[in-house]
N, C-alpha and C positions, 0 to 999 in steps of 0.2 A: 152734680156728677152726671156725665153722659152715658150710656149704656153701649160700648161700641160695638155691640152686633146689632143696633137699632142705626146704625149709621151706614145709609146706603156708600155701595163702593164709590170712589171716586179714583177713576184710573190718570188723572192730569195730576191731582194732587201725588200719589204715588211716586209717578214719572218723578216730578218736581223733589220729592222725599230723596231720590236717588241718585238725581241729578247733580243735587245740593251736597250731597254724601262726599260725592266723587269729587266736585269743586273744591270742596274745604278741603280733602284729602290732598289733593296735589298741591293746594294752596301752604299746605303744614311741609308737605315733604319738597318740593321746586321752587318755593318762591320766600317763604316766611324761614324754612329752614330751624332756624335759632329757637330758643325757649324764650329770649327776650325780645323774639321779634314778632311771636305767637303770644306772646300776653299783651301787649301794645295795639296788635290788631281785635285780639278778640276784643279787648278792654272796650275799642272805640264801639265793635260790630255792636255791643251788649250798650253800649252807653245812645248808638243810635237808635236801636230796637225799643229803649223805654222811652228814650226820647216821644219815639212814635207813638208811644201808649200812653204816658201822660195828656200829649195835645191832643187826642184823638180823644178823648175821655172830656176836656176842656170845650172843646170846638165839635160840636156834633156833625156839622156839615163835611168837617175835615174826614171825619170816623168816615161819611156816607163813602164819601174821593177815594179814601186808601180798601173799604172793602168791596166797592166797585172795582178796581182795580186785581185784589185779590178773591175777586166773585168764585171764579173754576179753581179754586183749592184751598177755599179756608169753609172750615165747617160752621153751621150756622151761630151755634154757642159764641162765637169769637167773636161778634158785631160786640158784644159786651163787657167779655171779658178778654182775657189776655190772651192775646195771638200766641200761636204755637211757637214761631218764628221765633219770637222772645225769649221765650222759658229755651229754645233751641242755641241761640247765643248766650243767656244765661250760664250755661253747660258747661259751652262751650270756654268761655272765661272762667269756670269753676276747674276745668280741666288744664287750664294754662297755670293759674295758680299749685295746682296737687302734683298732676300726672307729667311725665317725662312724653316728648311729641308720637315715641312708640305708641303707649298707651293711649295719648290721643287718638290715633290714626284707630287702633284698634276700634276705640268707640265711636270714631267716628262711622266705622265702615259696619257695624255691630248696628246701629240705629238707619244708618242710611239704607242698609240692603234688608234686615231682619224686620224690622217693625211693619213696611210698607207689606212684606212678601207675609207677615204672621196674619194682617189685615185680609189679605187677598185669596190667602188658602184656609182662612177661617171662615170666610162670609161662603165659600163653594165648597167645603168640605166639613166645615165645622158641626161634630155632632155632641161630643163629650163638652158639657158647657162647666166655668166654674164660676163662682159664688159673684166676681167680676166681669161678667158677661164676656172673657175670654174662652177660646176651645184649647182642649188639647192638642186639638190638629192642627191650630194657627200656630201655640206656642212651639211644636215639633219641627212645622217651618218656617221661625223666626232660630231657632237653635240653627238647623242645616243651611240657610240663606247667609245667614251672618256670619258663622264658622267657615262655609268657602271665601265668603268677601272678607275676611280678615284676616284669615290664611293665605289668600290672593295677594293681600294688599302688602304683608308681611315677609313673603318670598320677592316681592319685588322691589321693596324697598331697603328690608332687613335680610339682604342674601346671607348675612356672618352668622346670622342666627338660628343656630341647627332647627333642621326640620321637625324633628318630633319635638324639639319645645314651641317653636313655631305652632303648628298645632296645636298644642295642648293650651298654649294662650289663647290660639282663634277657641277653642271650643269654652275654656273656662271666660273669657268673655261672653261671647253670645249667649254661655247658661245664665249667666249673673246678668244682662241685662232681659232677657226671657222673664225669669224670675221676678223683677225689680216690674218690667209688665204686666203680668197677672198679678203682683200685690198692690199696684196702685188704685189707688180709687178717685182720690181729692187733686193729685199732684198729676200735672204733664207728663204726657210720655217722653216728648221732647227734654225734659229736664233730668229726669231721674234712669233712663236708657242708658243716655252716656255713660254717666257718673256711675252706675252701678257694672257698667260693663269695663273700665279702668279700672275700678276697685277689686273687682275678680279677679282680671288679668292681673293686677299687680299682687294681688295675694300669692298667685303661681308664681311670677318672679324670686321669691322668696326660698321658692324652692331649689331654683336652680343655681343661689348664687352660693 
């Protein structure tokens, strides 16, 4: 386990955190569209990611190539074990299988904006610590970064879909992946963010139908 308030900022990996958010988002809603055109992609993105990790595990010199390469935004732990990137496409094909491409986007935009922004107003603001070396103050804004960015992403994609459910999805995601952050210890943020931030949102669904 890594202790992530022992982990200096890193503002490239961030950027990259967000960057990646936004690509996959447009990629699900402009390009991929379909639920069988977003399990086929992810299926391959997730089948090349471990690809990566097997030989990289096999061939050490190859491991030196790819984290030379990913030097400015993979954290030190990752030379050995599994890249975030991975357990990230993981997710991301666990949410092709379960979740409708809404609830995709939601998580996607719930991890891509909340996680980076929880990290960054936790390491300058963070005083209230808890038992998983997360703050209150990060996890308050990983809840308000996520909740705009999936309420954003959700008025613009999902215009049919009233605004105050709209909302109440961006917010019941962003708390269920909030939450799924401060309870992890063993497991990737990358993996268990998403997945836990669709399974909120789709519990609200429920309500509304």
């Amino acid at each position: 386990m890594h202790d992530p308030a022992m982990r200096p900022a890193n503002y490239t990996r961030s950027l990259t955190h967000v960057a990646s958010g936004l690509v996959i988002l447009l990629l699900i809603q402009l390009v991929l569209q379909t639920e069988q055109r977003i399990l086929v992609a992810s299926a391959l993105f997730a089948a090349f990611a471990w690809t990566l990790e097997i030989t990289r595990r096999l061939f050490p010199a190859w491991n030196a190539i790819l984290m030379k390469i990913l030097g400015r935004i993979a954290h030190g732990h990752e030379w050995n074990h599994v890249n975030s990137s991975t357990w990230y496409g993981t997710a991301l094909f666990g949410l092709s299988l379960v979740a409708s491409p809404m609830l995709s986007t939601l998580a996607v935009m719930v991890l891509g904006l909340g996680d980076p922004a929880a990290g960054l107003v936790g390491r300058r603001y963070g005083r209230t610590r808890f038992s998983s070396g997360r703050s209150l103050e990060g996890s308050l804004g990983f809840v308000v970064v996520g909740s705009l960015g999936a309420f954003a992403a959700m008025r613009i994609f999902y215009p049919g879909v009233a605004m105050l459910e709209a909302g109440i999805l961006a917010i019941a995601a962003a708390v269920a992946g909030a939450i799924a952050e401060l309870m992890t210890r063993r497991l990737d943020d990358n993996l268990v963010i998403p997945l836990a931030a669709a399974g909120g949102a789709g519990l609200v669904t429920l309500i509304f139908r």
